[in-house]
C-alpha positions as CSV (number, residue, x, y, z in Angstrom):
1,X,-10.6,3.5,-10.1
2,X,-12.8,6.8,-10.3
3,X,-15.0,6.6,-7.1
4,X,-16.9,9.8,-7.9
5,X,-17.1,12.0,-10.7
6,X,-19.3,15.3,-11.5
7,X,-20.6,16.0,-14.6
8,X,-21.8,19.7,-15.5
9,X,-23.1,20.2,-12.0
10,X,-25.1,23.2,-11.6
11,X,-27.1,24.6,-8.6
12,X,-29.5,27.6,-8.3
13,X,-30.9,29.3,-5.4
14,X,-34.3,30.6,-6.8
15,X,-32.5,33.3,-9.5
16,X,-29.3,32.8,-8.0
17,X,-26.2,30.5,-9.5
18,X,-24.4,29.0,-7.2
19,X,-22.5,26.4,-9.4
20,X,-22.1,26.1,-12.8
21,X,-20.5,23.8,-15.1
22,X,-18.5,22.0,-12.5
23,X,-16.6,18.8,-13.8
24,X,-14.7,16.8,-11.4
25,X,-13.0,13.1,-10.7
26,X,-12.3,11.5,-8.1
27,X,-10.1,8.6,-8.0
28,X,-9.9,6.2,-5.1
29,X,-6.9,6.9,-2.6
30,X,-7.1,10.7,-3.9
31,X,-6.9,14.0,-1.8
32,X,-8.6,16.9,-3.3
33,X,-8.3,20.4,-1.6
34,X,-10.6,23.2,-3.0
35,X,-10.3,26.4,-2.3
36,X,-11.5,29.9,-2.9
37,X,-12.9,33.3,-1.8
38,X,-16.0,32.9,0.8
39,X,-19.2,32.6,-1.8
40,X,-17.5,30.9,-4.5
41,X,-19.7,27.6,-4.7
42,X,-17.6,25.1,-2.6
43,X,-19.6,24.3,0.2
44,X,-22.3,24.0,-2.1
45,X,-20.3,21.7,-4.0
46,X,-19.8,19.4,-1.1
47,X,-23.7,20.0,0.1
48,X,-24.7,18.7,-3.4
49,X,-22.1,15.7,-3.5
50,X,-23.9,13.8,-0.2
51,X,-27.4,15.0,-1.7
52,X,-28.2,17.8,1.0
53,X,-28.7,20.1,-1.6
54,X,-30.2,18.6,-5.0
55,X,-28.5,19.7,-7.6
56,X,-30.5,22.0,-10.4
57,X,-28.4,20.6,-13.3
58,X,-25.8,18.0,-14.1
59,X,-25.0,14.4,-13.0
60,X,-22.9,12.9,-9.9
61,X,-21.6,9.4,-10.3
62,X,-20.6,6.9,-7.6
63,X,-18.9,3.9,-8.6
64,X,-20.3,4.4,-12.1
65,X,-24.1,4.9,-10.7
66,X,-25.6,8.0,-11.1
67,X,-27.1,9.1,-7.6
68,X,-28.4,12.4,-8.6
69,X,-32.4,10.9,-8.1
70,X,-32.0,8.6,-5.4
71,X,-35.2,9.6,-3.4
72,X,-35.4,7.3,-0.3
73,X,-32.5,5.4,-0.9
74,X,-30.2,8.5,-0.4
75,X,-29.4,6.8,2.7
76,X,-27.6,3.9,1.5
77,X,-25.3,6.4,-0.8
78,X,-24.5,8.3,2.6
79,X,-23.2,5.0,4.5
80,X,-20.5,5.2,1.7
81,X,-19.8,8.9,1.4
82,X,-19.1,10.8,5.0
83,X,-19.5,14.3,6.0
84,X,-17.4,16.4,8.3
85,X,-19.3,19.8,8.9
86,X,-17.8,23.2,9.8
87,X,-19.7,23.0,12.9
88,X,-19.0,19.7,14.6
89,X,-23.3,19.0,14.6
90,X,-23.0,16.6,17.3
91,X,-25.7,15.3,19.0
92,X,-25.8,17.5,22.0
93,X,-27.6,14.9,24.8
94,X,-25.4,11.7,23.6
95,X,-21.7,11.4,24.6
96,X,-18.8,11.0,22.5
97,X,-19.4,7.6,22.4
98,X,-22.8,7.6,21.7
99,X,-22.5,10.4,19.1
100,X,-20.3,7.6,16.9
101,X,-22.2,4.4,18.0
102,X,-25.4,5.5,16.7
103,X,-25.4,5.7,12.7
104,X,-23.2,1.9,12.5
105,X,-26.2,0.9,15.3
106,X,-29.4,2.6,13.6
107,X,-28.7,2.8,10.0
108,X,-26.4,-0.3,9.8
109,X,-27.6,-2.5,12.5
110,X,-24.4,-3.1,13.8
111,X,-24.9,-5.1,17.6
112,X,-24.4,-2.6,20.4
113,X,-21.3,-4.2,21.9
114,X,-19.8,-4.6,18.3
115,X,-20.4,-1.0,17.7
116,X,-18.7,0.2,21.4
117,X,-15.5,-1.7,20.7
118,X,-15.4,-0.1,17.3
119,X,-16.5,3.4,18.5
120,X,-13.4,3.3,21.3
121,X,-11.0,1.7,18.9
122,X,-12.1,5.2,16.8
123,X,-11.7,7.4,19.5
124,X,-8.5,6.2,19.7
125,X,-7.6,6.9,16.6
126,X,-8.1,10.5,17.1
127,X,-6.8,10.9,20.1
128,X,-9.9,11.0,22.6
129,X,-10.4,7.4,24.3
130,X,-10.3,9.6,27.8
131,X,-13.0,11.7,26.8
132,X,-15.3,8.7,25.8
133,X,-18.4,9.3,28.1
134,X,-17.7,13.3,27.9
135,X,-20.8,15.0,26.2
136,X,-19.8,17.6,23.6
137,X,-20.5,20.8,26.3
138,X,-17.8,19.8,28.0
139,X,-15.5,19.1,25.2
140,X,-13.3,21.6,23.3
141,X,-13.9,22.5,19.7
142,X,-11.2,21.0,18.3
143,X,-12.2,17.6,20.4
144,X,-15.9,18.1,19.2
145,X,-14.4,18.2,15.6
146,X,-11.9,15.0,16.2
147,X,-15.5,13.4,17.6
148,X,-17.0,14.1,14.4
149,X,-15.0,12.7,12.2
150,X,-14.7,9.7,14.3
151,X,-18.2,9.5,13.5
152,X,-18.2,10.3,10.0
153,X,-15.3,7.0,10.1
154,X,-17.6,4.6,12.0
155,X,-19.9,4.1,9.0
156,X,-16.4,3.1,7.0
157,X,-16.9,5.4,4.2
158,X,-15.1,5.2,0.6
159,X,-14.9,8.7,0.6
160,X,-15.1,12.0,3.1
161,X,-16.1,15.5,2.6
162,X,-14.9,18.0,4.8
163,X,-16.8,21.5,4.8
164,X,-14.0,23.8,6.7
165,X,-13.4,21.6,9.4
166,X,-11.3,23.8,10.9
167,X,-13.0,27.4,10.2
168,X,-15.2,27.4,13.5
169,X,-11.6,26.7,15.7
170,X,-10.0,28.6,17.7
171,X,-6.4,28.9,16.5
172,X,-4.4,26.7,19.1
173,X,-6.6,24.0,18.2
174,X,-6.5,23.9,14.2
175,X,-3.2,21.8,14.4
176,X,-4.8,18.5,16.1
177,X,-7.8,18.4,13.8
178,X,-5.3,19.1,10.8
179,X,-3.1,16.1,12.2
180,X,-6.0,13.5,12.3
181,X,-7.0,14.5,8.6
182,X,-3.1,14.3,7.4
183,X,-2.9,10.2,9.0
184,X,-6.3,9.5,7.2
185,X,-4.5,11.1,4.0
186,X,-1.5,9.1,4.7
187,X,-3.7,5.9,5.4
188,X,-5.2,5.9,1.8
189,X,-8.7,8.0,2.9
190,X,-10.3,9.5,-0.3
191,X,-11.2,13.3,0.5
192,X,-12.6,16.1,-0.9
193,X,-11.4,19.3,2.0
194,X,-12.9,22.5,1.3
195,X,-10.5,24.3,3.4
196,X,-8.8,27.9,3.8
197,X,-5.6,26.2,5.2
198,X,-3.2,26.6,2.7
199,X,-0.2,24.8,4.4
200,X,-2.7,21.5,4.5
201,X,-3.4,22.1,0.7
202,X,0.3,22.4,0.3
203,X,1.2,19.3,2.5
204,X,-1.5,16.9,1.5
205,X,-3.5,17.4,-1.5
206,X,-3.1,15.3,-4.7
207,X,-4.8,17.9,-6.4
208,X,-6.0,21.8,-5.5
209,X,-9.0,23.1,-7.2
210,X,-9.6,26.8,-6.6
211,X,-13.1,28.0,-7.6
212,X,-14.7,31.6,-7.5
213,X,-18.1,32.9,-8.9
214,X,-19.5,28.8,-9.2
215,X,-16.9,28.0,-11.5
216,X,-13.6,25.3,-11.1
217,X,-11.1,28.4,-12.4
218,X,-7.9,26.9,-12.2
219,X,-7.2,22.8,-11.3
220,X,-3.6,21.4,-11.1
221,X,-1.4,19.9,-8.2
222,X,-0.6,21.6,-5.1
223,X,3.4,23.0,-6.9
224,X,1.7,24.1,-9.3
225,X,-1.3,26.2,-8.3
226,X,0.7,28.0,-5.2
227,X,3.9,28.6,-7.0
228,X,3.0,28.5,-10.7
229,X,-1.2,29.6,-10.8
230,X,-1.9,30.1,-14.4
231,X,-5.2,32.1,-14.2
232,X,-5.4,36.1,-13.2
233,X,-7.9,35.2,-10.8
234,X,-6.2,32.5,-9.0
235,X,-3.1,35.0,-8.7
236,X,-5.2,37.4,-7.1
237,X,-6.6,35.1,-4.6
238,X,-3.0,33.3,-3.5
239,X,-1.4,37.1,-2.6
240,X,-3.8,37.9,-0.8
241,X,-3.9,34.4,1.4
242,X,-0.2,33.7,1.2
């Protein structure tokens, strides 16, 4: 089933092109890794995808809708598409717990105690229960990013977007965020990873995308882009981050 597909997608910044022509499907269960130089259009890509940045051409379709207008009701559409962001954006005065109660509680009117047991069961998940009633100060970065995408989980999304979860990390800690993605992979998440981490590409990906100047220059599985990349440019790119 194609969950989310984009459809000539083009994006300018006053005389500037950020995206142009970008075609892409998404089917449900599917991991898709792009990657690129810094500038290329991906973050872009994912800004337009959950409506932070409207789109200056082009269409993107979810579940067959076309949610490139949706005014106000942009968001309903965001219950069902999450967003992990390079830089955690937690909410600096709540706790952990607190940070991932308060979309299903606001937005979803989930009841309070409903949303703690699902919240803890969350931070479970990735590894945090102890750090619970911990506000984000006192927690690592890689513990502020594991927070945040228990949070971007508690609205029980159909599909996630990572923007460089990992970029802002100190090395020592890439590995745990990296881990938590690879079980959501493994447990059927849909994701769209902008990402320079080429071993998670490698690993995890149903599909790599490499992009440069706005355009999708080269598409194919993981085997084939990073030991048999068709395009000049893509060459270029992989020797240099290899």
């Amino acid at each position: 089933m194609v969950l989310l597909e984009i459809k000539k997608l083009s994006k300018c910044f006053n005389d500037l092109e950020v995206l142009r022509d970008v075609n892409i499907s998404i089917t449900k269960g599917e991991v898709v890794v792009i990657i690129g130089p810094s500038g290329s259009g991906k973050s872009t890509l994912l800004r337009c995808v959950n409506l932070l940045e409207h789109p200056t051409g082009g269409e993107i379709s979810y579940m067959g809708q076309d949610i490139t207008h949706l005014g106000k009701k942009v968001t309903d559409y965001r219950k069902h598409v999450g967003m992990v962001f390079q830089r955690f954006n937690l909410f600096p005065l709540k706790t952990a717990l607190e940070n991932i109660m308060y979309a299903p509680v606001k937005l979803s009117k989930v009841p309070h105690s409903e949303a703690k047991e699902q919240a803890m069961e969350l931070l479970r998940k990735v590894g945090l229960e102890s750090k619970a009633n911990v506000y984000p100060h006192a927690l690592s970065g890689g513990q502020q990013q594991r927070v945040a995408i228990a949070r971007a989980l508690a609205m029980q999304p159909d599909i996630l977007l990572f923007d460089e979860p990992t970029s802002a990390l100190d090395p020592e800690l890439v590995g745990d965020v990296l881990e938590v993605m690879k079980q959501l992979a493994k447990e059927g998440m849909t994701m769209m990873v902008v990402t320079h981490e080429m071993g998670f590409a490698k690993d995890v990906a149903d599909r790599v995308i490499f992009m440069d100047g706005g355009y999708i220059v080269e598409e194919d599985t993981p085997i084939e882009i990073f030991t048999r990349p068709k395009n000049e440019r893509t060459k270029s790119f992989l020797s240099r981050v290899l």
